[in-house]
MARPAMI-995324 format. One record per residue (C-alpha): residue in one letter; y, z, x. Coordinates in steps of 0.2 Angstrom, whole numbers, plus 5000, padded with zeros to 4 digits. Each point is the difference from the previous one (the first is absolute). Layout:
REM MARPAMI-995324
AYZX/...
//
This chain:
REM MARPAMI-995324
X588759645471/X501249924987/X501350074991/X500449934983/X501550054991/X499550004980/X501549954987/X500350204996/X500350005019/X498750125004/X499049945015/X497849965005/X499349995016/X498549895000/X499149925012/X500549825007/X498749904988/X500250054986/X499849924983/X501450014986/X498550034990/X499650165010/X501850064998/X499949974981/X498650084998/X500550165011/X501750014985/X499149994987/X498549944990/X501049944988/X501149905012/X498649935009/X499349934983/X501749924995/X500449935020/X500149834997/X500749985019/X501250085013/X501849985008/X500150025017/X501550005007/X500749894987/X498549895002/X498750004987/X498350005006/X498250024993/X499250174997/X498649975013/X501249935013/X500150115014/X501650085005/X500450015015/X501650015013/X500750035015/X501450114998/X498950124991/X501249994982/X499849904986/X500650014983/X498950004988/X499849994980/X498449964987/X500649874988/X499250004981/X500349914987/X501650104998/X500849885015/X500849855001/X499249955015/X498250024996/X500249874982/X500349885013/X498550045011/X499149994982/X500849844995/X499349935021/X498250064995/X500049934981/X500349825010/X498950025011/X498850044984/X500549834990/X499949915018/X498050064998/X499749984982/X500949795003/X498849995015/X498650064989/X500249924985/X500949815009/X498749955015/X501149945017/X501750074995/X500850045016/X501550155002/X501649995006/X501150134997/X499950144990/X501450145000/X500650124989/X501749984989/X501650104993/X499149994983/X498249935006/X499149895010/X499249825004/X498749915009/X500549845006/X498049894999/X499349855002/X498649954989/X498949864998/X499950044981/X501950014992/X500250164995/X500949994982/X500950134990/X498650004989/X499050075013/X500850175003/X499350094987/X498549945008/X500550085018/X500750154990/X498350054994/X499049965019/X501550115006/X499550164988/X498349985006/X500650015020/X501050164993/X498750084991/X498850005015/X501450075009/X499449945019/X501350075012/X501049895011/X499550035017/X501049985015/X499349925014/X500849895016/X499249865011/X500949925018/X501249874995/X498749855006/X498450094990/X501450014986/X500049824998/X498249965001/X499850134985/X501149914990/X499549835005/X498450054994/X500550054985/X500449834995/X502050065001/X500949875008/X501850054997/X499650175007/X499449915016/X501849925001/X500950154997/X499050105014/X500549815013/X501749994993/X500850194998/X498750145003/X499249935021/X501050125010/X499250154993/X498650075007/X499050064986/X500349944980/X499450134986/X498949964986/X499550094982/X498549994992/X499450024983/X498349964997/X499649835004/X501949975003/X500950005013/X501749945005/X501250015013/X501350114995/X501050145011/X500250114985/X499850134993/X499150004984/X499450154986/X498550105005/X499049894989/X500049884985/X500050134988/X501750075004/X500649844990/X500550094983/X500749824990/X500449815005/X500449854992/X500049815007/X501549924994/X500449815007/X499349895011/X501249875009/X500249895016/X500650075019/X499849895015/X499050065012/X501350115012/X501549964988/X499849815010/X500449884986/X498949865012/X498650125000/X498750024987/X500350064984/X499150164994/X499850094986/X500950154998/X499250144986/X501050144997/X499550174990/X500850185001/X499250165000/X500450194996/X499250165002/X499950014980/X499849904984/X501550074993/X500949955015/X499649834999/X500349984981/X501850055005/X500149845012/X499349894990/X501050044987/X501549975010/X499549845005/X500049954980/X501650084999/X500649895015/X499449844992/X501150044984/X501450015012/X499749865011/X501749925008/X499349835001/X499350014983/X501950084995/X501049895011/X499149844992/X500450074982/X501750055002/X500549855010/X500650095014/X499349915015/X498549875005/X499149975017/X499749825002/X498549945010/X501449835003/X501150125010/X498850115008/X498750154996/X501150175002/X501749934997/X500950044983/X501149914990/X501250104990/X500149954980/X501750024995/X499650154990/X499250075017/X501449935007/X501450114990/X498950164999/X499949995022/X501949954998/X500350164991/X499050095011/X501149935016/X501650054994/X499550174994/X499550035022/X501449915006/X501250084989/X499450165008/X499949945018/X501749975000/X500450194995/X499050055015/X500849905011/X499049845004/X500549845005/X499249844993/X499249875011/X499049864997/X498849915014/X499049845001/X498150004993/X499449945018/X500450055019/X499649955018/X498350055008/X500950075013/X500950144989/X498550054990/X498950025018/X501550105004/X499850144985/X498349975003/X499649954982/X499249865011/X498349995003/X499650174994/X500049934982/X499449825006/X498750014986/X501250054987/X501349885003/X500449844998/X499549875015/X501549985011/X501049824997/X500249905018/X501249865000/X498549905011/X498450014991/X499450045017/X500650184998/X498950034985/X498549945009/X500150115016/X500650174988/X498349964992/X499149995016/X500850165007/X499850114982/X498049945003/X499950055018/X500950174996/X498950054986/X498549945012/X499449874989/X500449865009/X498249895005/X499749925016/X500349824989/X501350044991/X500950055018/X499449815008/X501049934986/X501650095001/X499949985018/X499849804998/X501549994985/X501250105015/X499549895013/X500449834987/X501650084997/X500550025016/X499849835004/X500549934981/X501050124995/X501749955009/X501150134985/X499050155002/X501050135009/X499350135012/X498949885011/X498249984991/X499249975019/X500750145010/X499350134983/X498549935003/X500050045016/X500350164999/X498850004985/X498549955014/X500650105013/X499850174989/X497949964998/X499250144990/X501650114996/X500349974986/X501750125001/X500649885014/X499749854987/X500850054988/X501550045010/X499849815003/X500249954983/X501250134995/X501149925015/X499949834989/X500450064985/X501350115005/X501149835004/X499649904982/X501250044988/X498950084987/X500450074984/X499050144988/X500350014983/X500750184996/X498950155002/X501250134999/X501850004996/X500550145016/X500249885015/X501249934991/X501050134996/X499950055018/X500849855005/X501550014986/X500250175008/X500249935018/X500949864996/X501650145004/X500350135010/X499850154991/X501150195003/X499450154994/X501250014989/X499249854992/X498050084998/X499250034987/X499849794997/X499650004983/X499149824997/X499049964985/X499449834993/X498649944986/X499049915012/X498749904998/X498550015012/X498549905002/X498250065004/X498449905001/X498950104990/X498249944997/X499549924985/X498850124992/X501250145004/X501449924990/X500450084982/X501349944990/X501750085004/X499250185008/X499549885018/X500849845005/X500449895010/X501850004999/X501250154992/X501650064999/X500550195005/X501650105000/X500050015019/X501250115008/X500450045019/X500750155008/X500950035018/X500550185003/X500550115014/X498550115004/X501050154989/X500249894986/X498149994998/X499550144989/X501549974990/X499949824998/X498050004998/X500250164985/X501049894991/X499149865001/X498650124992/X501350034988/X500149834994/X498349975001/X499850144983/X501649934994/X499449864994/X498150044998/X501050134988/X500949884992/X498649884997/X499050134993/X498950025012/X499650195004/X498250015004/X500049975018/X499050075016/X501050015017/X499249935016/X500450035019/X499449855007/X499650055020/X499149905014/X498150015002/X500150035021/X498449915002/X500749834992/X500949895011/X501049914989/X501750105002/X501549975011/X501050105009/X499950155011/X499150144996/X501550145003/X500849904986/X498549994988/X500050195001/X501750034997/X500049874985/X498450104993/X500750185003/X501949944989/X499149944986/X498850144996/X501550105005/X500949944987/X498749994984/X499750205004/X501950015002/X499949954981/X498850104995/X499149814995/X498050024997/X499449865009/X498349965011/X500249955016/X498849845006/X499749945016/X499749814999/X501349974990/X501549965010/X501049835004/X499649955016/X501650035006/X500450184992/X499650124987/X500550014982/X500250084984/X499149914986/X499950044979/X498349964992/X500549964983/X498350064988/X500449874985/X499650054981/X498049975003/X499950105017/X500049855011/X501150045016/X501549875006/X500950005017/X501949974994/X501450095012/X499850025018/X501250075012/X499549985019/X500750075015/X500149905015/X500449995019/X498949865006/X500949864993/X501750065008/X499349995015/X499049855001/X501749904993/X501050105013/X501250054987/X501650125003/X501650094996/X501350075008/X500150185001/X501250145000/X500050015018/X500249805000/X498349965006/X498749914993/X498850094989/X498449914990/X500050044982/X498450074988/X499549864986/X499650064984/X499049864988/X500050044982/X499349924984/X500550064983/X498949884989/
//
């Protein structure tokens, strides 16, 4: 038997099995009418799903149309209901992707036939008629190697590539059906079409195929959906209202900055009336830094390879970053080679010639540093590890002066702290610069000044003492409101950003993760602050605090961020001297105001 602990906290045993749907049903007809899908311990699953585990306790809750989880299980299945009405109505489209969004979703297809904006009215009527019939979406799952034949006999090539490329290792793949539709998809989805109360189609634009600017360009359509009419009227009038109040449409007419495709997609240039008003803007934060105690600093916009691998800001964030810059064009070449072989799409061809420019090198190439020949040595020697391989190449690498254009301003804060010893007496370091930073954003995710590929932030770094933290960390809080305040900006949510434990892209030990974790949420219930607490949302080397700032239309903003860090410390091997005159390592605290 099961026990499922309800929301109220009151408690059902059922039998190992069982379907949300029976639970449902067992509350309430009511409830088992509105169930648009369940939450089980904290994943969201279908209703017919069968719930079972091996502790014997699961949390368990019905979500309706009341719950913010099931509009985005609505939003999965209203794509998967365009992706039928385009294969309907445009003969050969093949499917790529199709996920749900914050405020929507899209299907990323390929069809023989452009599809044009003209054409989603069109799609919108052959969606009410998948809608009306109300088929349900059926579950169903086939071995990994049977998985790809279904598909490959559906004519769905891209699916094919996705099962070879990122889906082989799993034993089985799961499917959902609706009538004569059927895609690969791991869910879940409403109980049937019908669920689908209002949707709207609203753009149609380009996406390479896997975000690969030398792959295939697709068409993207994106719609939205909601539970009700009135509920979509409210959205759509927003986005009106958003166009009124468009920054790139204002910042054009007011003359306060231009992005030009001469200097680069994603990189702003400041009008000198943008100029004064960010000027102004400067000296009002600086002005009160200095009351708080901060020291200014200023770093350079690039920084060895070496330093960023350090952090760790490098390759977790290879794809969102810059290239690196080698001072041999060598370099380039071979961190190309080894990002393909990590990411394991590195062909058999495209290995022969990277082999064969090495071996030219070593015999050619009498300037290259690190000895071309014995790496490719070591290179053969490691066969079909591809761990021992890239150990190879990372060997290279690590003895070319490489540089990366500047990611994140903290290592180079770090490095201002350790260029002196540092007492006790000295902590907290208070260092804060506007730096800039650079990120390598894609081109159809670009949007005027909102993401970029270069900005500027009021960057600040702490070192503390252990007992300074909750001290130093409030009154970085404090700040935070301070100038939200000021600006006028009071209609804000508060989120605790914690690690998702099944991700692997943290650092750092886990003892120190949980004591992170347990000071932040501490401290926000310490000060009575609502806020939600979200796994998944942390930096990868700590915690944080972050505002979302709702602007005058509803939409929500990321501004202030505090975070609470002792990876960092430790992976610079940073210190102070103690009361008792031993070294101690100090607690980083990163904070952005603006």
């Amino acid at each position: 038997m099961l026990t499922l602990k309800l929301p109220d906290g009151s408690v059902r045993q059922v039998p190992e099995g069982t379907r949300p749907r029976e639970v449902a049903a067992s509350l309430g007809k009511r409830l088992a009418q509105a169930a648009i899908a369940a939450k089980v311990n904290d994943k969201v699953v279908d209703l017919d799903s069968e719930l079972r585990d091996g502790n014997g306790e699961l949390s368990f809750q019905v979500l309706t149309d009341k719950d913010k989880e099931a509009l985005a299980v609505l939003r999965h299945s209203c794509a998967h209901i365009m992706a039928r009405a385009v294969l309907r109505l445009f003969p050969g489209a093949q499917l790529a992707f199709g996920p749900a969004l914050e405020n929507g979703f899209y299907y990323d297809i390929d069809s023989p036939t452009p599809i044009r904006e003209e054409d989603l009215p069109r799609i919108e009527e052959e969606m009410r008629k998948i809608i009306a019939a109300a088929e349900p979406f059926e579950r169903f799952e086939r071995p990994t190697s049977e998985a790809r034949e279904l598909v490959r006999d559906l004519g769905q090539g891209y699916k094919v590539e996705h099962i070879d490329d990122d889906l082989k290792q799993y034993p089985t793949l799961s499917f959902y059906r609706q009538g004569e539709f059927i895609d690969l998809c791991r869910g879940p989805h409403v109980p049937h079409a019908g669920k689908v109360g209002a949707f709207k189609l609203l753009s149609i634009a380009g996406a390479y195929w896997k975000n690969d600017a030398s792959r295939k360009q697709l068409q993207r359509l994106y719609g939205t959906a909601f539970f009700t009419q009135k509920d979509l009227d409210a959205y759509l009038h927003q986005l009106e209202e958003a166009k009124k109040r468009d920054h790139r449409v204002l910042g054009k007419q007011l003359k306060l900055f231009t992005i030009s495709p001469a200097v680069g997609s994603g990189l702003i240039l400041w009008m000198p009336k943008g100029a004064t008003v960010r000027g102004i803007l400067e000296g009002f934060i600086k002005e009160e830094l200095l009351k708080r105690g901060y020291q200014p600093v200023y770093t350079p916009h690039i920084g060895r390879l070496e330093l960023y691998r350090t952090s760790g800001h490098f390759p977790y964030y290879r794809d969102a970053q810059y290239p690196p810059l080698f001072l041999h064009q060598l370099g380039q070449t071979v961190d190309t080679w080894l990002a393909l072989l990590e990411s394991d799409q590195l062909s058999e061809q495209a290995e022969a010639a990277f082999l064969k420019l090495l071996e030219e090198a070593g015999k050619t190439m009498t300037d290259v540093p690190g000895e071309p020949a014995a790496t490719l040595g070591r290179y053969a020697a490691a066969g079909k590890d591809k761990a021992k391989k890239a150990e190879a190449l990372q060997a290279w690498l690590g003895r070319q002066e490489g540089y990366l254009v500047k990611p994140m301003n903290c290592p180079h804060h770090i490095q201002i702290y350790k260029a002196e010893p540092h007492s006790y007496r000295d902590l907290p370091v208070r260092l804060a610069e506007f730096g800039t930073v650079y990120r390598f954003e894609q081109t159809g995710e670009l949007a005027g000044m909102t993401r970029v590929r270069g900005f500027t932030q009021d960057d600040a770094h702490l070192f503390v003492t252990p007992e300074q933290i909750e001290e130093e960390f409030s009154a970085n809080l404090d700040l935070v409101l301070f100038v939200l305040s000021s600006l006028g900006l009071n209609d804000y949510r508060v989120r605790v950003g914690l690690r998702d434990p099944q991700s692997d892209k943290y650092v750092g030990k886990a003892e120190n993760w949980e004591k992170a974790e347990q000071t932040l949420l501490s401290l926000v219930q310490s000060r009575g602050m609502n806020f939600s607490a979200e796994k998944g949302e942390a930096a990868f080397y700590g915690p944080k605090i972050d505002f979302v700032v709702r602007d005058c239309i509803g939409r929500e903003w990321q501004l202030g961020t505090v975070q609470l860090d002792y990876n960092l410390p430790e992976r610079f091997d940073l210190e102070y001297i103690g009361k008792d005159n031993a070294p101690h390592r100090p607690v980083m605290i990163h904070r952005v105001v603006l």
